[in-house]
N, C-alpha and C positions, 0 to 999 in steps of 0.2 A: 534278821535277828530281832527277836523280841525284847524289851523294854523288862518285862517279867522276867525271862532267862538271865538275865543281867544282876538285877536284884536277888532274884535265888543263887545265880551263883557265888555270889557274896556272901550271902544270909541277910540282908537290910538292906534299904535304899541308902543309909545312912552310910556303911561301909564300900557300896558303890561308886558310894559321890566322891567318898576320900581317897579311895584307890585309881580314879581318874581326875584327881585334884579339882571339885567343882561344887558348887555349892548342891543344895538336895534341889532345891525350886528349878535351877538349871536343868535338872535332870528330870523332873516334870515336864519339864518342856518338849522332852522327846513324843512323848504322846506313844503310842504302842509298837510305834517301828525305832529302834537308836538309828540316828543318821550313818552314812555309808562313811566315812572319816573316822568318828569312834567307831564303830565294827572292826574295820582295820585295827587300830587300836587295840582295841579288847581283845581281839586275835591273837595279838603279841604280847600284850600282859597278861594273857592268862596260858600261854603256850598250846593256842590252838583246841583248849577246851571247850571257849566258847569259838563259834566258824562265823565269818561273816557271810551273809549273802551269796556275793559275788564267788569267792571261795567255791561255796556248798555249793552254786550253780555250773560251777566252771567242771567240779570234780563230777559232777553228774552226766557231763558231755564228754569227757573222755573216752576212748576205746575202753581200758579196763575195767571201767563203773560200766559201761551199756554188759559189757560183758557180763560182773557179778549180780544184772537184772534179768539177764537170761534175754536178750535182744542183742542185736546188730546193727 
């Protein structure tokens, strides 16, 4: 999960910071990837709008995701 998706999904960095209680420099700190702890996180406070990582990589190894790419 990107640092940017985060922010957009908010609208501001400012609204980000307050919706995962942290200050804005905090969340600077993430640099372009958010750590795998908040992904989780933001996962659940945003009801799976935004997907973490691991999430998106897991649902891509399933049988029914190989299936809706047209592979086995």
């Amino acid at each position: 999960m990107k640092t940017s998706d985060v922010i957009a999904h908010y609208g501001s960095l400012a609204r980000a910071a307050t919706a995962l209680n942290m200050s804005r420099t905090a969340l600077y700190q993430w640099g372009e990837e958010v750590p795998a702890a908040r992904q989780f996180e933001l996962e659940v406070k945003t009801g799976g709008a935004l997907t973490s990582d691991y999430s998106r990589n897991q649902a891509a190894g399933t049988p029914s995701a190989r299936r809706k790419k047209g592979t086995r």
